[in-house]
C-alpha positions in Angstrom: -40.5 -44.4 70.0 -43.7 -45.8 72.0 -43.2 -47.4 75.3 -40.4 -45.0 76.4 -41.4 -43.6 79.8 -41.1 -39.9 79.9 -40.6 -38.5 83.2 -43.0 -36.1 84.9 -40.9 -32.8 84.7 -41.1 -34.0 80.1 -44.7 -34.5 80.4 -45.6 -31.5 82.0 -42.7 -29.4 79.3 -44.9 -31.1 76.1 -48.8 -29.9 78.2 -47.3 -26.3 78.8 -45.5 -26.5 75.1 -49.3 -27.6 73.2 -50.8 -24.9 75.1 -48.5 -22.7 74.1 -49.3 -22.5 70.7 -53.1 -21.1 71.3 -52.4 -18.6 74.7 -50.4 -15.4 73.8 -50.6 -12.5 75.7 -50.9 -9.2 74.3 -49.9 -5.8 75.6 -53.9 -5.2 76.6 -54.1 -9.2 78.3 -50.9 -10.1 79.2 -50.2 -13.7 79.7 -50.5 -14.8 83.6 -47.6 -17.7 83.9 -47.0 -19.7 86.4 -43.9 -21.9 87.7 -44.1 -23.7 90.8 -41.2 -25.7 93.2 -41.3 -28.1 95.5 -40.8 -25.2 98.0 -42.1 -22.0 96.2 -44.4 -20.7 93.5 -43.3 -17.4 91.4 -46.1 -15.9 89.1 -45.4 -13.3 85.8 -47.1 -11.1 83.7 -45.9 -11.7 79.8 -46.5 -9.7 76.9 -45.6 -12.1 74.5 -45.8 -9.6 71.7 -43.1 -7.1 73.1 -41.2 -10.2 74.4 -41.1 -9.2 77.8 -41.6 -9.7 81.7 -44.3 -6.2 82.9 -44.1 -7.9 86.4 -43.3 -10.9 88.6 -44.0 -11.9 92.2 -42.1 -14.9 93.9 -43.3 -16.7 97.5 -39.8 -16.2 98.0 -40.9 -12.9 99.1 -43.0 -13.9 101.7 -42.6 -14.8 105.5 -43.7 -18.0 106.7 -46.6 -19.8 106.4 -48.2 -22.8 104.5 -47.8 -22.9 101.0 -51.2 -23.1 99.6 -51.5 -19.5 101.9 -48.2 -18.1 100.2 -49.5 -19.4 96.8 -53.0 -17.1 97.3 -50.2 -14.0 98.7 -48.9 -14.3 95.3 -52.0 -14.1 93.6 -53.1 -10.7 95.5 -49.8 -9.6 95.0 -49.4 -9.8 91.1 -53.1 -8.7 90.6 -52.1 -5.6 92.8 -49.0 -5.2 90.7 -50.8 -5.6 87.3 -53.3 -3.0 88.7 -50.4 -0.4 89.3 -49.8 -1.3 85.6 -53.3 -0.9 84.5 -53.8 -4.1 84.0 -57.8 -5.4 84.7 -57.8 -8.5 82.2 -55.2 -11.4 81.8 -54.7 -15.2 79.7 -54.2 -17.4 82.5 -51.4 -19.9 81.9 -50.9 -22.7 84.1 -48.0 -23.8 82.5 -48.8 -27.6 82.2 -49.8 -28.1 85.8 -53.0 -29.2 87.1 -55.6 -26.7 88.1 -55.4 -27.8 91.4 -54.2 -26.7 95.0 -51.1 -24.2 94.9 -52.1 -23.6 91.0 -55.8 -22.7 91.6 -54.9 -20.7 95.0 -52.5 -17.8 92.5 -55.8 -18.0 90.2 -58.4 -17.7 93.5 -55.7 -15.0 94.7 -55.6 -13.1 91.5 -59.1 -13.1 91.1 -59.7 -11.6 94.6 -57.5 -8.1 93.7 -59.4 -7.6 90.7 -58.0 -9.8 87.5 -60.2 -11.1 85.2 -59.6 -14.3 83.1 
């Protein structure tokens, strides 16, 4: 019905949801997700095709710091992960969040150890 109010958590389920359905990762460039917290940001490498998780990193991991910092840790983290893998190229999914601050810092991160988008 129009003029219900969706809250921001069913907005951002419908964005990742519509992107979904063009960006699939394959076994050659695995999809590059992303979930983030309040507190912490955890990024994986899918193969959508297998149906299955090749790696994962979490800022849970990580010692202290500010999160925008943890968030590019992450980044170097999973790149240096999908490198062990032999992994060079990935689809990067932002799952429905905004290319912005903690978001763009796992791409900026990932991009530093060697992924390409």
């Amino acid at each position: 019905m129009p003029g219900i109010a969706k809250s921001r958590e069913q907005k951002r389920t419908r964005r990742h949801l519509r992107v979904r359905k063009k960006v699939t990762g394959t076994p050659e460039r695995p999809r590059l997700v992303i979930f983030r917290s309040l507190k912490h940001i955890t990024a994986q490498l899918v193969d959508d095709v297998a149906r299955r998780t090749l790696a994962t990193v979490s800022s849970t991991d990580l010692e202290t710091g500010k999160k925008t910092q943890k968030s590019l840790e992450v980044g170097k983290r999973i790149a240096a992960r999908a490198k062990d893998a032999g992994i060079t190229k990935v689809v990067f999914d932002r799952a429905g969040y905004k290319y912005h601050g903690r978001v763009k810092a796992v791409a900026d991160g990932a991009r530093e150890g060697g992924l390409e988008f």
